[in-house]
N, C-alpha and C positions, 0 to 999 in steps of 0.2 A: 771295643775300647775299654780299656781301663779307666776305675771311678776313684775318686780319692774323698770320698762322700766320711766315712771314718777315720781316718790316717792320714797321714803326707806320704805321697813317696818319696825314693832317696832319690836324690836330681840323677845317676845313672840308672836306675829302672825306667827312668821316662822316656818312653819311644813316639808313644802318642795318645795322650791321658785327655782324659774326657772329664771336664768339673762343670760345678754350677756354675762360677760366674768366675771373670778374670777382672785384675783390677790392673791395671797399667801405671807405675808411677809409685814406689815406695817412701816418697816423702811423709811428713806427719799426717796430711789429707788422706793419700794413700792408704797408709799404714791404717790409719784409725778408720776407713772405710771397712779394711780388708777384716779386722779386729769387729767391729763391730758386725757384719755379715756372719761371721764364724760365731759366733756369742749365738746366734739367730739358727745355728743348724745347718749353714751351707757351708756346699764347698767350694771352697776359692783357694784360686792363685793368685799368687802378689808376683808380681815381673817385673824390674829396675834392670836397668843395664850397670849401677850401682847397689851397695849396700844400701840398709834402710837408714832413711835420714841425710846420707853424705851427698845431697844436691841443695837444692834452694832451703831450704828446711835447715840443714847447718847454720846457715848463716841469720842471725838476729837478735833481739834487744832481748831477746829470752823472757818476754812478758807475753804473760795471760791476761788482755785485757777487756774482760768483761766488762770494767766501768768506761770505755771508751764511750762518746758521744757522737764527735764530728769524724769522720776520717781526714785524713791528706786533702786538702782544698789546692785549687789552681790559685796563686799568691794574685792578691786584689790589692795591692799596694804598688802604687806605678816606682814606688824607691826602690823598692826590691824585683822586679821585674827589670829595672835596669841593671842591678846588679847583678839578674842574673846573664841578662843576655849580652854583659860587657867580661863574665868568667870570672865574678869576682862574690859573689855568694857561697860559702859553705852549704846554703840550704839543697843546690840545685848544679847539675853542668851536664853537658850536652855534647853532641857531637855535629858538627855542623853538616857535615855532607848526610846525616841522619833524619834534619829536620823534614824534609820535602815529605818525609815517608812516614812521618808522624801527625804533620798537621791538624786532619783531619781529628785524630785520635785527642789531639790537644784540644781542639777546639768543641769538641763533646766534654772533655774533661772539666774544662771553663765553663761550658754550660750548667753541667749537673753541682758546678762549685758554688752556683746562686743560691741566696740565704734561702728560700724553698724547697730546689731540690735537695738541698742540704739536710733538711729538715726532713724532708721526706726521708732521705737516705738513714736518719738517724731513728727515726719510727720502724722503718722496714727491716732494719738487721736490730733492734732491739731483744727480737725473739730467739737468734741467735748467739751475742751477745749476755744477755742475761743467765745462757745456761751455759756458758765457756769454759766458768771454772769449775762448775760440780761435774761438768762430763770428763775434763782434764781429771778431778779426785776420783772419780768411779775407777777410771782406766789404768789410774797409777795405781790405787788401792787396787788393782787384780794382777798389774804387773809389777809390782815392788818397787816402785819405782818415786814413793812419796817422798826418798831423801835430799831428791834432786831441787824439790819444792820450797820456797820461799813467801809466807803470809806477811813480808811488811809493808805490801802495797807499791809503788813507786812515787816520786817526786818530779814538778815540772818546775824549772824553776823562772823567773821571769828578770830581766834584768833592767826594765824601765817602767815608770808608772804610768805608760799609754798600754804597754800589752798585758798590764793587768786590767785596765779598765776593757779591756778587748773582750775580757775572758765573759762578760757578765752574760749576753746571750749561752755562751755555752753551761755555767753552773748554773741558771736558770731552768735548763732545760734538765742536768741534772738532778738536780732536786724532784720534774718532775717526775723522771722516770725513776726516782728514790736512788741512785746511784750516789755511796759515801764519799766525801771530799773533804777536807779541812785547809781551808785559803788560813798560810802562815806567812808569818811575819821574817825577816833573815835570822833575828836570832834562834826561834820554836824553829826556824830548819836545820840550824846547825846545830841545835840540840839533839836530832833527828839523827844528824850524817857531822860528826866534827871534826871530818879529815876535810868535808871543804872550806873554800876561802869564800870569802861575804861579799862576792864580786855582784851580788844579784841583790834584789830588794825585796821581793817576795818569789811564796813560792805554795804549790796545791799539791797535798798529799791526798792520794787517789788511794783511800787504804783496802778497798775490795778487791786489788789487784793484785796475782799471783804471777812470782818470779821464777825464773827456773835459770838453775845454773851449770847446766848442758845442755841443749834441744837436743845433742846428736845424741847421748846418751838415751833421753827421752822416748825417741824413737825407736830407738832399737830396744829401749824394755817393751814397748807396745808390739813391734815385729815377733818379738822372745815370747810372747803371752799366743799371739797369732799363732805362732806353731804349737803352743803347747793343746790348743786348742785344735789341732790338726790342720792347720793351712799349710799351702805350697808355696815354698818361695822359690823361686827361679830368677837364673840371670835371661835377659833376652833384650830385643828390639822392639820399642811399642811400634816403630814403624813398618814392622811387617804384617802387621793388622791386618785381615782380610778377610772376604766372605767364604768359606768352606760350608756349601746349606747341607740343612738347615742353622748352621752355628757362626763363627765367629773363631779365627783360628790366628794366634800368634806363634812364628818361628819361637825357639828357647836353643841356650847352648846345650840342651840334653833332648831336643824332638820339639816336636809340635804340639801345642796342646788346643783343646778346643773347647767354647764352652757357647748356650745359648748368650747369655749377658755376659755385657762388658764394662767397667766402667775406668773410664777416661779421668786420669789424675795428676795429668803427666806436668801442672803448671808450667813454668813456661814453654813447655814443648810442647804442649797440648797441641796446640795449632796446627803440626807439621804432621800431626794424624786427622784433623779433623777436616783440616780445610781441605784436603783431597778427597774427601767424603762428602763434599759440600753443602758443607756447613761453615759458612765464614759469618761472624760473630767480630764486634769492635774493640779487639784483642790487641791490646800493647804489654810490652815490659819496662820496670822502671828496674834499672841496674843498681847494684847498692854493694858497697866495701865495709870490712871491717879487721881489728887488728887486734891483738891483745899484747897489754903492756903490763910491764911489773910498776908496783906501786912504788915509792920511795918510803923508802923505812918501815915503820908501822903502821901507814897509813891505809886505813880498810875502807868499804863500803857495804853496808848492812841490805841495798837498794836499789834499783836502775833509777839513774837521777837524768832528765831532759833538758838540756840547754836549749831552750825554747827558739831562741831571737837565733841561735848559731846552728840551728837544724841536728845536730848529734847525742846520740844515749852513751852512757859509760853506766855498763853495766857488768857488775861481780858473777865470772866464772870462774868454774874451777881451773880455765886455764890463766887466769890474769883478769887485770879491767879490760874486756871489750870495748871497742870504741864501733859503735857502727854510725855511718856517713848517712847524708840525705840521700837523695835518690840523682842518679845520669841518667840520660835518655842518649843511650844506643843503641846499636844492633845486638841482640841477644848475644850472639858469638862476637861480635869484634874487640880486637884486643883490650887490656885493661889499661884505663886512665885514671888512676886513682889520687888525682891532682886533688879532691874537696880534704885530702888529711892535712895539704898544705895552708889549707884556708882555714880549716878548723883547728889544729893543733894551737896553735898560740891561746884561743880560749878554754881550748881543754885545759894547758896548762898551768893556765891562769886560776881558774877554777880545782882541782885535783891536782896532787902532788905526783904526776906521770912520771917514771921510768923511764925506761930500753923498751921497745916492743919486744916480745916473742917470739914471732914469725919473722921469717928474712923479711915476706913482703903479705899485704894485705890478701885475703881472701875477698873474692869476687862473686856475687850472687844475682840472678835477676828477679824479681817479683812481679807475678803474673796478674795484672790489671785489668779491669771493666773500665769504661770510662766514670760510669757511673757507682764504682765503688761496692758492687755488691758481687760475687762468686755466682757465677753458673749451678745451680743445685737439680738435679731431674733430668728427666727422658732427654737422648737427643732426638730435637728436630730431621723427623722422616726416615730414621735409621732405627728399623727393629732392632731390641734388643742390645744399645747405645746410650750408653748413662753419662752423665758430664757431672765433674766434679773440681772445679778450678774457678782459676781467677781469684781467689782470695787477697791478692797484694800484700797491702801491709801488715792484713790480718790473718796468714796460714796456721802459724805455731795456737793461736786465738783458737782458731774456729777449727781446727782438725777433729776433733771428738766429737763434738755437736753438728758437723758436715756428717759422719761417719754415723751417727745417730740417724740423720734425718734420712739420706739416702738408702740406709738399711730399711731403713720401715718403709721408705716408697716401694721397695724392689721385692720385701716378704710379703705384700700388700696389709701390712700395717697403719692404724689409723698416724698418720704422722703428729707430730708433736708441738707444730706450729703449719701455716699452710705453706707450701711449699712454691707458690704459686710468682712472690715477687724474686724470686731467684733461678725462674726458669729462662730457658734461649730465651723461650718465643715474645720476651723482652725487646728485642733486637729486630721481630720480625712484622713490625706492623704496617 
């Protein structure tokens, strides 16, 4: 067998190449796994049946957020739970013949939303978390990729004086895990951002937080650094995954390739390799839209700014303001209903001087979800030589470096960098 331990080979010399480890899944988790192994001396294959980055990874608010606290909660408000289940929420839409096969998935999700597990959730990915943005600067600072980066934090803004009072457990907690905030007033926001309108009353600038105004570029400066480092990038199918002993062997459009370790990155496709391997894990996808629109006139945004009450970011790329949606609950694959731009537009508008969009029509993305909010990190359950790396949800573009950190150091047998223990399966398996 041919080793590709120095070099990459050209994808037509590959007949049947023998590496240290394959990584399944070129998104930014991916990428920055495969990047970070190679850093460490191994040789891996990165294998997308896409370029790096243009799956679930394209699509987002384009924040690094380290200073996060709570994640996405199940809505504890009975006025908004009707709204959503009457289709009249921006925050939230559904597909109804979808529900039966989610329930279950919902109702862990409502569970782990109570102010402890919450709390717990925000203790346990703190370790993560707190090192988001220096592993994001490491990785751009070796892939050139530090222009794409934005230090003005982002803004949430709040449009009534009960969901500011909402806020106090969360800045609470902030403070204690020392994460920067400054609770402003409408006018110190528009001082901030003065293309918006004063439709809101306050608002929390989160200034430790780092924007980025490509992901997809992003990512492919990280895949650009991987090769120069000698990784294999190949097209193929993570679905033809299989045991070839003593290895692990994935079809490729240029041959087979095979290696001891493997690691699983595939987010929301994860599943449709793993659960044949059985390993079924409380695995959902929350669907999510976004669009880019031209500003009217001169009108800029230095920021990603969150309309808190209306569920939506408009946040400055370089292809226009994005707008991304809350989240749907459908079928990974079933067609796109991208009915929340309806609900939400009118406050976007209201808010930010919106244009023409872009695109004829929105892009469509799923994000790979725990119920409980936390990414799969570590060995799979019962499968030598099976690594899992998903489930990040709302947090992928976040947490890609510092996933791609931790799992490299489990699989060199390096002392890891936090314990790696509350993001394993065996979560799932008690």
């Amino acid at each position: 067998m041919a080793n590709v331990k120095s070099a990459p080979l050209a994808a037509a010399e590959v007949v049947l190449a023998h590496t240290d480890i394959i990584v399944l899944g070129a998104g930014v988790v991916g990428t920055s796994v495969a990047l970070h192994l190679a850093k460490r001396g191994m040789a891996v294959a990165l294998i997308d049946r896409q370029g790096p980055g243009e799956g679930t990874s394209y699509g987002n608010a384009g924040i690094i957020e380290g200073n996060t606290v709570f994640p996405p909660a199940f809505p504890s408000k009975l006025v908004e739970l009707l709204r959503i289940a009457l289709k009249r929420s921006p925050i939230a839409n559904y597909h109804v013949a979808y529900l039966p096969r989610i329930v279950p998935w919902l109702l862990a999700f409502r569970a782990a939303s109570r102010p402890g597990p919450l709390l717990e959730t925000a203790q346990l990915m703190r370790p993560l978390m707190a090192r988001a943005v220096s592993e994001h600067e490491a990785l751009a600072a070796e892939a050139g990729a530090e222009r794409h980066f934005s230090r003005r934090g982002w803004l949430k803004l709040y449009r009534t004086e009960a969901a500011v009072a909402a806020l106090t457990p969360e800045l609470e907690i902030a403070a204690r895990f020392g994460i920067a905030n400054v609770l402003l007033d409408r006018d110190a926001a528009l001082a901030l951002e003065p293309a918006l309108n004063g439709v809101f009353r306050h608002a929390v600038h989160w200034t430790g937080a780092v924007s980025i105004d490509n992901p997809l570029a992003l990512t492919q400066a990280y895949a650009a650094r991987f090769a120069e480092l000698g990784g294999l990038m190949l097209t193929g199918d993570a679905r033809t995954l299989h045991r070839a002993e003593p290895y692990w062997r994935v079809d490729t459009a240029s041959g087979p390739i095979d290696a001891r370790d493997v690691v699983i990155a595939l987010g929301p496709w994860a599943a449709d390799i793993v659960a044949p391997l059985g390993i079924k894990l409380p695995f959902a996808v929350k669907r999510g839209y976004h669009r880019h629109y031209r500003p009217h006139g001169n009108a800029r945004l230095s920021r990603p700014v969150l309309d808190t009450e209306n569920g939506y970011v408009l946040a400055p790329m370089e292809q226009g303001i994005r707008i991304t949606t809350g989240v749907e609950f459908a079928a990974r694959d079933a067609r796109p209903t991208p009915v929340q731009f309806d609900r939400l537009l009118p406050a976007a508008r209201e808010l930010f001087p919106l244009g023409e969009p872009v695109e004829v029509k929105p892009w469509l993305g799923a994000r790979p979800c725990f119920p409980d909010s936390r990414p799969v990190i570590g060995r799979a359950p019962r499968q030598r030589g099976l690594w899992l790396a998903y489930g990040h949800a709302h947090w992928g573009l976040t947490l890609g470096p510092v996933t791609g950190r931790l799992i490299a150091e489990m699989m060199t047998g390096t002392t890891p960098f936090c314990d790696p223990k509350p993001y394993g399966a065996e979560r799932f398996m008690r």
